[in-house]
ROSE-4610 file (N, C-alpha, C; in Angstrom, 1 decimal, always signed):
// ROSE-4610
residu = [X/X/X/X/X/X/X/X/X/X/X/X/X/X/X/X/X/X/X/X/X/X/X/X/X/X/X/X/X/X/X/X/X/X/X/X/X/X/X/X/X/X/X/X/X/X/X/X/X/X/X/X/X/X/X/X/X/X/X/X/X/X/X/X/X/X/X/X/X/X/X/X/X/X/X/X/X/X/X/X/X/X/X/X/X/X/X/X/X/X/X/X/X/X/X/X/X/X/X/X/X/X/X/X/X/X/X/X/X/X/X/X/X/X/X/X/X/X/X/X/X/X/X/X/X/X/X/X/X/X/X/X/X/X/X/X/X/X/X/X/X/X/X/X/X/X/X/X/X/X/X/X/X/X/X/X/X/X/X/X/X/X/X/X/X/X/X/X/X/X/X/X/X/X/X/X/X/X/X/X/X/X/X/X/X/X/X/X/X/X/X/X/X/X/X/X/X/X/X/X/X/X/X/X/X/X/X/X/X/X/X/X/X/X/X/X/X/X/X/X/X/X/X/X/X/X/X/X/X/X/X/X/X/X/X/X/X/X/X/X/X/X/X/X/X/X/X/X/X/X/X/X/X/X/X/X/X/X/X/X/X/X/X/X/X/X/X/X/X/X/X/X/X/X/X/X/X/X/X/X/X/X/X/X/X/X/X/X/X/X/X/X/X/X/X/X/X/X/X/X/X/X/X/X/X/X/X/X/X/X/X/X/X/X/X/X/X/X/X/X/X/X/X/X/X/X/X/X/X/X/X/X/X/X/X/X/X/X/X/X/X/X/X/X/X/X/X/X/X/X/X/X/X/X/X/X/X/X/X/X/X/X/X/X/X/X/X/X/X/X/X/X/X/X/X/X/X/X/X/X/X/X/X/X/X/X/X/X/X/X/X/X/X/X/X/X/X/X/X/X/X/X/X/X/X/X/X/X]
num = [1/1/1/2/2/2/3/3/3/4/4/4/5/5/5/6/6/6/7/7/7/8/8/8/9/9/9/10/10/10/11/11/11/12/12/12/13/13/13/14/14/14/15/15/15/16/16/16/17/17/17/18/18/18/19/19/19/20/20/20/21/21/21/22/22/22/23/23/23/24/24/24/25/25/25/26/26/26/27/27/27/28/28/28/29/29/29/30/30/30/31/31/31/32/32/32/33/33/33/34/34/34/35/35/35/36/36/36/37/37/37/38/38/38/39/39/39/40/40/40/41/41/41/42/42/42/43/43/43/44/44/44/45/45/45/46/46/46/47/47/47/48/48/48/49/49/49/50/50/50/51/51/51/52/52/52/53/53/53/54/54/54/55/55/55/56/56/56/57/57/57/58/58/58/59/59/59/60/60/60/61/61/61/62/62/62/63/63/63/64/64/64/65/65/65/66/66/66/67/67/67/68/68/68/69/69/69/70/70/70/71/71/71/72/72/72/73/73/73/74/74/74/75/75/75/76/76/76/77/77/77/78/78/78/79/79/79/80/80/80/81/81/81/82/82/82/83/83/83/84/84/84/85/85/85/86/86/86/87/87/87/88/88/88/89/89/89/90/90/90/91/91/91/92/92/92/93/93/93/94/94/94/95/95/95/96/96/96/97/97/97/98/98/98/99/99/99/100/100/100/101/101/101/102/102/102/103/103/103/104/104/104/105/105/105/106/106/106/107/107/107/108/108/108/109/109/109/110/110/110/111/111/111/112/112/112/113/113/113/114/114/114/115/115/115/116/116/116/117/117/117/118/118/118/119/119/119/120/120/120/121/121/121/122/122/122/123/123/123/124/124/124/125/125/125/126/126/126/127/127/127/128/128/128/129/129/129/130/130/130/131/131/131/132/132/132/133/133/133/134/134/134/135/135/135/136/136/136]
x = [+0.8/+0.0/+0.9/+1.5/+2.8/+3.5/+4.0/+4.1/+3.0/+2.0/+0.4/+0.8/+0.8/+0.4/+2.0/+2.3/+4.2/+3.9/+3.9/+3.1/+2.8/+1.4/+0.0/+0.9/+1.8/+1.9/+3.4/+4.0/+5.3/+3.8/+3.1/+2.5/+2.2/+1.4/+1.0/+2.1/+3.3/+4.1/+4.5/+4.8/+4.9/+4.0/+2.9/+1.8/+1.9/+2.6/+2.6/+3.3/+3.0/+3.7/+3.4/+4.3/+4.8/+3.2/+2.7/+1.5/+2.4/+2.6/+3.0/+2.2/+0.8/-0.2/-0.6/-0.3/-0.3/+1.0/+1.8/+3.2/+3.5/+2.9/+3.0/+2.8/+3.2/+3.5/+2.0/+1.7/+0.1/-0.5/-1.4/-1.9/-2.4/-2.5/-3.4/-5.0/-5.8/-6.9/-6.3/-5.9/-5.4/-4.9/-5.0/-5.1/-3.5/-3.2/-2.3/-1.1/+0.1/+1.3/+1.3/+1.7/+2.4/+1.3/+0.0/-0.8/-1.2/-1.0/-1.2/-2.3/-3.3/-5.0/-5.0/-4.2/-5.1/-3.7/-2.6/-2.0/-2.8/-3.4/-4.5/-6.0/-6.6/-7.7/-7.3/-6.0/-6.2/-5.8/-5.3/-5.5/-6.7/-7.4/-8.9/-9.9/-9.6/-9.5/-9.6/-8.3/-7.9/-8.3/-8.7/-8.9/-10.3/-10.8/-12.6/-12.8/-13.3/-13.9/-13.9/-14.4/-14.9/-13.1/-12.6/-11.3/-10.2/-10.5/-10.0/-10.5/-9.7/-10.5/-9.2/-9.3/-8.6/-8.9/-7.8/-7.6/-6.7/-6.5/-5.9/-5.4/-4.8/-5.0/-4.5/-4.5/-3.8/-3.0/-1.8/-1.0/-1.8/-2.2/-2.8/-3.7/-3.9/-4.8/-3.8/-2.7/-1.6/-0.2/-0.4/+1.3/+2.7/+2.3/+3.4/+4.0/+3.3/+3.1/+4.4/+5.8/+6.9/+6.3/+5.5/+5.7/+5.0/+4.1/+3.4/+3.8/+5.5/+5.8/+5.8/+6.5/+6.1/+5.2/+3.9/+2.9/+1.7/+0.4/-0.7/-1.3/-0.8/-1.5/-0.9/-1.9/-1.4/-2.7/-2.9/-3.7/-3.4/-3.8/-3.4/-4.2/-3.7/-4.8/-4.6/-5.9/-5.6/-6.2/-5.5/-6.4/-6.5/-7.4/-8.1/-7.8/-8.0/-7.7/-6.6/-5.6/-4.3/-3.2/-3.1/-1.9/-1.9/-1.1/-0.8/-0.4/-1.1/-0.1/-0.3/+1.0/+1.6/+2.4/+2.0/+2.9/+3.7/+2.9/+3.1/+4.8/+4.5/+5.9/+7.2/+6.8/+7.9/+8.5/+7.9/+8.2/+8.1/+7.2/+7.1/+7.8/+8.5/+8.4/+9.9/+10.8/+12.3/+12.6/+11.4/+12.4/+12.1/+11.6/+11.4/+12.1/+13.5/+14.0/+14.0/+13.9/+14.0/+13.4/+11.9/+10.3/+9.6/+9.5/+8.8/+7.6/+6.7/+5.1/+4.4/+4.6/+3.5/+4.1/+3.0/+3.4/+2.4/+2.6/+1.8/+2.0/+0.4/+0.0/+0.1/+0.1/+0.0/+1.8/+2.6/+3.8/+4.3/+5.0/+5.7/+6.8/+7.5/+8.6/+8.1/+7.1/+6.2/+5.5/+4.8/+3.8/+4.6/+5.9/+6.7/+6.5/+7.2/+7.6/+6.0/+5.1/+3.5/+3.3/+3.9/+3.8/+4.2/+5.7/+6.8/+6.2/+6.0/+5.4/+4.3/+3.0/+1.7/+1.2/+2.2/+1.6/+0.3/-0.3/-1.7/-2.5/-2.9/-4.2/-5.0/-5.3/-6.5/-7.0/-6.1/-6.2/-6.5/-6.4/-6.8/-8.3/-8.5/-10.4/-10.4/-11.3/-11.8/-11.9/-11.6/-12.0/-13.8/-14.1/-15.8/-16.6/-15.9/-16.8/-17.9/-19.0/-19.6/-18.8/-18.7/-18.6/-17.0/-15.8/-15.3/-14.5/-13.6/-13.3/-11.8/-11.9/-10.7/-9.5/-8.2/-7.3/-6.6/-7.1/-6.7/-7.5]
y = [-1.2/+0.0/+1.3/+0.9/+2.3/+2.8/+1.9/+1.9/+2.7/+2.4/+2.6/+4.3/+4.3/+6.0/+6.6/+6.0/+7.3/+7.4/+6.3/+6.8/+7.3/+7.6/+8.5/+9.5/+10.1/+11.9/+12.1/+10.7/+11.3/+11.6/+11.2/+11.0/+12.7/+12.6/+14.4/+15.2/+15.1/+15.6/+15.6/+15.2/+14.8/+15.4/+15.3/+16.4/+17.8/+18.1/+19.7/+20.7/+21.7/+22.7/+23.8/+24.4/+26.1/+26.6/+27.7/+28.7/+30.1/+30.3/+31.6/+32.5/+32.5/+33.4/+33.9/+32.6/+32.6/+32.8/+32.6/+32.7/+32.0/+30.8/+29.5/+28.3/+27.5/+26.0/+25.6/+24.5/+24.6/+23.0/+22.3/+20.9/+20.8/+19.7/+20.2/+20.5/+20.1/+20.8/+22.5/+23.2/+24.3/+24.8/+23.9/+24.2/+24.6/+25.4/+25.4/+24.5/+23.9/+23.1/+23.6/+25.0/+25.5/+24.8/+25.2/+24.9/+23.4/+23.5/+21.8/+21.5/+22.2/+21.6/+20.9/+21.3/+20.8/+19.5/+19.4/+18.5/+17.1/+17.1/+15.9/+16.1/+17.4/+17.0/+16.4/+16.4/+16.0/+13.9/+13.8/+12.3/+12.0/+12.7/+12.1/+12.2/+13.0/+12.8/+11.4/+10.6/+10.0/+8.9/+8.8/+7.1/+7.5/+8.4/+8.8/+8.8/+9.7/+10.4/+9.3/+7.7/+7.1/+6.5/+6.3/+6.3/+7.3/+8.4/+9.7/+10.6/+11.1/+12.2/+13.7/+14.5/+15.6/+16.0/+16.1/+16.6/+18.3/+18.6/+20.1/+20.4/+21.7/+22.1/+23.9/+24.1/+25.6/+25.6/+26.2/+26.5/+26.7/+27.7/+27.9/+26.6/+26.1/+25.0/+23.9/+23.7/+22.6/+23.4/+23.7/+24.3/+23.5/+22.0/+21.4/+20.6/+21.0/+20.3/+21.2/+20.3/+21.1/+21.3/+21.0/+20.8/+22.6/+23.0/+24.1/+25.5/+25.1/+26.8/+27.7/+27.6/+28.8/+29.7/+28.5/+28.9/+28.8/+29.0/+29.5/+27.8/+27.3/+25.6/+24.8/+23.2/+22.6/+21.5/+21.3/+20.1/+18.9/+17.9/+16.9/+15.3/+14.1/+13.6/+12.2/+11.6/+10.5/+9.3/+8.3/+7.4/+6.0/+5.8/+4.1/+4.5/+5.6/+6.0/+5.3/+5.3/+5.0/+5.0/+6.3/+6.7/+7.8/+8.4/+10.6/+9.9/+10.6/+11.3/+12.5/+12.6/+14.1/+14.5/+14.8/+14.8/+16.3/+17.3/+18.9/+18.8/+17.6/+17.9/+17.4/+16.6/+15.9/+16.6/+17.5/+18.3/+19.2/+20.1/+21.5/+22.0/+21.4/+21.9/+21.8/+22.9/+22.9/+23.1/+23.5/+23.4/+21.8/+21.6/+19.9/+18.5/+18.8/+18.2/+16.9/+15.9/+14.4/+13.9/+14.8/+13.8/+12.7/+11.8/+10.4/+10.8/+11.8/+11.9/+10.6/+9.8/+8.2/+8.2/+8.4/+7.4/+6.8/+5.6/+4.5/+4.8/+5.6/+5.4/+4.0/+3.6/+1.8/+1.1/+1.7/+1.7/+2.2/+1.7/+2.7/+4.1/+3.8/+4.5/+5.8/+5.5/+6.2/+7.2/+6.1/+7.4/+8.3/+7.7/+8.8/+9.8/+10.0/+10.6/+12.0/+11.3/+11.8/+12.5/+12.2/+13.5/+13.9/+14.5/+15.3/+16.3/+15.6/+16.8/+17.2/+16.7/+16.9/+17.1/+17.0/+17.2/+16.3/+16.9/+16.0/+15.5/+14.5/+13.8/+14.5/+14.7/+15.0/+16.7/+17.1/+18.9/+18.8/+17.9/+17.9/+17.8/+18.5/+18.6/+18.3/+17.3/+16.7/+18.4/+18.1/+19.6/+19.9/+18.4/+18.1/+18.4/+18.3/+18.5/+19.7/+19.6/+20.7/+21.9/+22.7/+24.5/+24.0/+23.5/+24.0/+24.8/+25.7/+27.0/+26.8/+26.3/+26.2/+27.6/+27.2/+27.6/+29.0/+28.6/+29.2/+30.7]
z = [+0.0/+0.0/+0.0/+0.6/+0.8/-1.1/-1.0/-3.0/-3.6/-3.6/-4.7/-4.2/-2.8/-1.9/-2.6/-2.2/-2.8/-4.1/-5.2/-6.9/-7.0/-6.1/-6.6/-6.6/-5.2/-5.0/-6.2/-6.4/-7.4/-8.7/-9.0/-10.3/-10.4/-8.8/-8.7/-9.2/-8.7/-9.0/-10.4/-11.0/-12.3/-12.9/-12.6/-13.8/-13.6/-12.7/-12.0/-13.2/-14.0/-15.0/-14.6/-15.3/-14.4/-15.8/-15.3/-15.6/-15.6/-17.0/-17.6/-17.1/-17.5/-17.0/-15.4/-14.8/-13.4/-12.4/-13.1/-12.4/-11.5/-11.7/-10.2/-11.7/-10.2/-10.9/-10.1/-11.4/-11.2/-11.4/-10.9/-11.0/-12.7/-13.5/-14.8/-14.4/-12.9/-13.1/-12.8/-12.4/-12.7/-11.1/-10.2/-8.8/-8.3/-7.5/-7.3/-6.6/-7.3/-6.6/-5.1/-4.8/-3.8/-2.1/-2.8/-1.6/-1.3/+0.3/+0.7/+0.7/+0.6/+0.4/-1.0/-1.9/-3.2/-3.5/-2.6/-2.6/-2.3/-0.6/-0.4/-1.1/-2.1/-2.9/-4.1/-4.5/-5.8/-4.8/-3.8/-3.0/-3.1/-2.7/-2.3/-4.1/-4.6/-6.2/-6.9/-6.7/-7.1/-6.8/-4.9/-4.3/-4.0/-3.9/-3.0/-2.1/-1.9/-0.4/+0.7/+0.3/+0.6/+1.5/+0.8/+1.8/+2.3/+1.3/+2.1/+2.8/+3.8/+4.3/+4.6/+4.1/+3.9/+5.5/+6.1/+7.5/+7.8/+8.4/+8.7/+10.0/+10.7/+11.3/+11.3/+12.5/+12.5/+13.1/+13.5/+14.1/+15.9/+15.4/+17.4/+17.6/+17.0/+17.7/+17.9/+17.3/+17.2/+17.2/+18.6/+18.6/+18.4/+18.8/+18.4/+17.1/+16.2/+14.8/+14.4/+14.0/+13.2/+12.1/+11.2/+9.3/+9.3/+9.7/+9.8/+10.5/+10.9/+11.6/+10.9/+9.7/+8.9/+8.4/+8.8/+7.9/+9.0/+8.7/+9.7/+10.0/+8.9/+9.3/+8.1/+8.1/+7.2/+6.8/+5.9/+5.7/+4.7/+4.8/+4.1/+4.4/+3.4/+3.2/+4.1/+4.8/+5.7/+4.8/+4.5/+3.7/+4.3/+5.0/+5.2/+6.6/+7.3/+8.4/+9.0/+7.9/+8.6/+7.9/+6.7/+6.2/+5.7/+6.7/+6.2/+4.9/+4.0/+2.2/+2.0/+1.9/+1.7/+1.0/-0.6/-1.6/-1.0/-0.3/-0.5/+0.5/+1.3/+2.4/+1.9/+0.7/+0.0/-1.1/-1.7/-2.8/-2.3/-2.1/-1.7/-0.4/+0.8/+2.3/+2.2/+1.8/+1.6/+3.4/+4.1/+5.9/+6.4/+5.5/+6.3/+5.1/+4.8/+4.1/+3.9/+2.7/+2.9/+3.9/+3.3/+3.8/+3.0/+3.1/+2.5/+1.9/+2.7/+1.9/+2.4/+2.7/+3.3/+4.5/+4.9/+7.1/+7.0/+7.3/+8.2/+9.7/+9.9/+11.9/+12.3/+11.8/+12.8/+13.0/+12.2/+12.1/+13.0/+14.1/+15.1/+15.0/+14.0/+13.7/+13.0/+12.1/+11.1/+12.2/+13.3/+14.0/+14.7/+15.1/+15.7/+15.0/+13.6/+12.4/+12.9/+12.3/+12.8/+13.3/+14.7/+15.9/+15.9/+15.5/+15.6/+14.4/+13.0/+12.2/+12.1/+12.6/+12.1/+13.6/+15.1/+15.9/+16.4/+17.8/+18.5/+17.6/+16.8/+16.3/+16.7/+18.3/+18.6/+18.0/+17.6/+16.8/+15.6/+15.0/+13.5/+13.5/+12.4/+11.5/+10.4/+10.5/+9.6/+8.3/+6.9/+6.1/+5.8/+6.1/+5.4/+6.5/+7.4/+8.9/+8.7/+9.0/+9.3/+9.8/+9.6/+10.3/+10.2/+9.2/+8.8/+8.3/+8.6/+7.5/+7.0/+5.8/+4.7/+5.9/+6.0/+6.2/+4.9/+3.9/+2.6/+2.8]
Protein backbone atom coordinates (compact mmCIF):
# COMPACT_ATOMS: atom_id res chain seq x y z
CA UNK A 1 0.00 0.00 0.00
CA UNK A 2 2.75 2.34 0.77
CA UNK A 3 4.10 1.94 -3.02
CA UNK A 4 0.38 2.59 -4.69
CA UNK A 5 0.42 6.03 -1.88
CA UNK A 6 4.16 7.32 -2.77
CA UNK A 7 3.08 6.77 -6.88
CA UNK A 8 0.05 8.50 -6.65
CA UNK A 9 1.93 11.86 -5.01
CA UNK A 10 5.26 11.31 -7.39
CA UNK A 11 2.55 11.01 -10.34
CA UNK A 12 1.04 14.40 -8.74
CA UNK A 13 4.14 15.59 -8.96
CA UNK A 14 4.90 14.77 -12.26
CA UNK A 15 1.76 16.40 -13.80
CA UNK A 16 2.57 19.68 -11.97
CA UNK A 17 3.74 22.72 -14.98
CA UNK A 18 4.76 26.12 -14.40
CA UNK A 19 1.50 28.66 -15.62
CA UNK A 20 3.04 31.62 -17.59
CA UNK A 21 -0.20 33.36 -17.03
CA UNK A 22 -0.31 32.56 -13.42
CA UNK A 23 3.22 32.67 -12.36
CA UNK A 24 3.04 29.55 -10.16
CA UNK A 25 3.51 25.96 -10.87
CA UNK A 26 0.13 24.55 -11.22
CA UNK A 27 -1.94 20.86 -10.98
CA UNK A 28 -3.40 20.19 -14.76
CA UNK A 29 -6.85 20.78 -13.13
CA UNK A 30 -5.41 24.29 -12.74
CA UNK A 31 -5.08 24.19 -8.83
CA UNK A 32 -2.34 25.35 -7.26
CA UNK A 33 1.32 23.08 -6.61
CA UNK A 34 2.42 25.49 -3.82
CA UNK A 35 -0.76 24.85 -1.58
CA UNK A 36 -1.19 21.75 0.74
CA UNK A 37 -5.04 21.63 0.41
CA UNK A 38 -5.07 20.84 -3.16
CA UNK A 39 -1.98 18.48 -2.62
CA UNK A 40 -4.51 15.93 -0.40
CA UNK A 41 -7.70 16.96 -2.93
CA UNK A 42 -6.23 15.98 -5.81
CA UNK A 43 -5.50 12.31 -3.03
CA UNK A 44 -8.89 12.08 -2.25
CA UNK A 45 -9.47 12.81 -6.21
CA UNK A 46 -7.85 9.96 -7.11
CA UNK A 47 -8.89 7.08 -4.35
CA UNK A 48 -12.58 8.75 -3.04
CA UNK A 49 -13.88 10.43 -0.43
CA UNK A 50 -14.90 7.13 0.57
CA UNK A 51 -11.29 6.32 1.83
CA UNK A 52 -10.00 9.71 2.09
CA UNK A 53 -10.50 12.23 4.30
CA UNK A 54 -8.63 15.59 3.91
CA UNK A 55 -7.56 16.60 7.46
CA UNK A 56 -5.95 20.08 8.70
CA UNK A 57 -5.05 22.14 11.35
CA UNK A 58 -3.81 25.57 12.53
CA UNK A 59 -0.97 26.51 14.10
CA UNK A 60 -2.84 27.92 17.36
CA UNK A 61 -4.80 25.05 17.66
CA UNK A 62 -1.59 22.55 17.15
CA UNK A 63 1.30 24.27 18.60
CA UNK A 64 3.45 21.38 18.41
CA UNK A 65 3.10 20.33 14.81
CA UNK A 66 6.94 21.05 13.19
CA UNK A 67 5.68 20.83 9.34
CA UNK A 68 3.43 24.08 9.76
CA UNK A 69 5.85 26.75 11.64
CA UNK A 70 6.12 28.76 8.88
CA UNK A 71 2.88 28.95 7.86
CA UNK A 72 -0.69 29.45 9.74
CA UNK A 73 -1.54 25.60 9.31
CA UNK A 74 -1.35 22.59 7.23
CA UNK A 75 -3.66 20.11 5.72
CA UNK A 76 -3.43 16.87 4.14
CA UNK A 77 -4.82 13.63 3.17
CA UNK A 78 -5.61 10.47 5.70
CA UNK A 79 -6.38 7.41 3.72
CA UNK A 80 -8.05 4.06 5.24
CA UNK A 81 -7.74 6.01 8.39
CA UNK A 82 -4.26 4.96 8.60
CA UNK A 83 -1.89 6.65 6.17
CA UNK A 84 -0.82 10.58 6.20
CA UNK A 85 -0.07 11.32 2.18
CA UNK A 86 1.62 14.15 1.66
CA UNK A 87 2.91 14.85 -1.60
CA UNK A 88 3.14 18.93 -0.48
CA UNK A 89 5.87 17.93 2.42
CA UNK A 90 7.85 15.88 0.05
CA UNK A 91 8.18 18.35 -2.79
CA UNK A 92 7.13 21.51 -1.71
CA UNK A 93 8.41 21.94 2.26
CA UNK A 94 12.29 22.91 1.59
CA UNK A 95 12.42 23.43 5.91
CA UNK A 96 11.43 19.92 6.28
CA UNK A 97 14.04 18.18 4.11
CA UNK A 98 14.02 14.41 2.90
CA UNK A 99 10.33 13.77 3.76
CA UNK A 100 8.77 10.43 2.48
CA UNK A 101 5.07 11.95 1.92
CA UNK A 102 3.46 8.17 3.30
CA UNK A 103 3.42 7.42 7.06
CA UNK A 104 1.84 4.52 8.18
CA UNK A 105 0.00 5.40 11.86
CA UNK A 106 -0.03 1.81 12.79
CA UNK A 107 3.82 1.72 12.14
CA UNK A 108 5.67 2.65 15.12
CA UNK A 109 8.64 4.47 13.73
CA UNK A 110 6.21 6.22 11.15
CA UNK A 111 3.76 7.42 13.98
CA UNK A 112 6.73 8.78 15.70
CA UNK A 113 7.55 10.63 12.44
CA UNK A 114 3.50 11.81 12.78
CA UNK A 115 3.81 13.47 15.85
CA UNK A 116 6.77 15.31 15.63
CA UNK A 117 5.44 16.84 12.19
CA UNK A 118 1.66 16.94 12.12
CA UNK A 119 1.63 17.23 15.92
CA UNK A 120 -1.66 16.00 18.48
CA UNK A 121 -4.15 13.79 16.30
CA UNK A 122 -6.54 14.98 18.61
CA UNK A 123 -6.17 18.95 16.81
CA UNK A 124 -6.78 17.86 13.48
CA UNK A 125 -10.40 18.57 11.53
CA UNK A 126 -11.78 16.74 9.56
CA UNK A 127 -12.04 19.61 6.06
CA UNK A 128 -15.77 18.13 5.40
CA UNK A 129 -16.77 18.51 8.91
CA UNK A 130 -19.59 20.67 9.28
CA UNK A 131 -18.64 24.49 10.26
CA UNK A 132 -15.34 23.98 8.82
CA UNK A 133 -13.31 27.04 7.50
CA UNK A 134 -10.69 26.20 4.73
CA UNK A 135 -7.27 27.58 6.19
CA UNK A 136 -6.74 29.20 2.62
Amino acid sequence: MRDELTALIDAQEASAVYDKAEECTVFPNGDHWARCTFWARGVEAKLGSDRVKVMGFSNENNPSAKIAKPLFGHDFAVVDDRYVVDGWVKFVASHLPNQIGVYDMEDEKDAEVVHVLYGNVECWSWLDEPGFRSRI
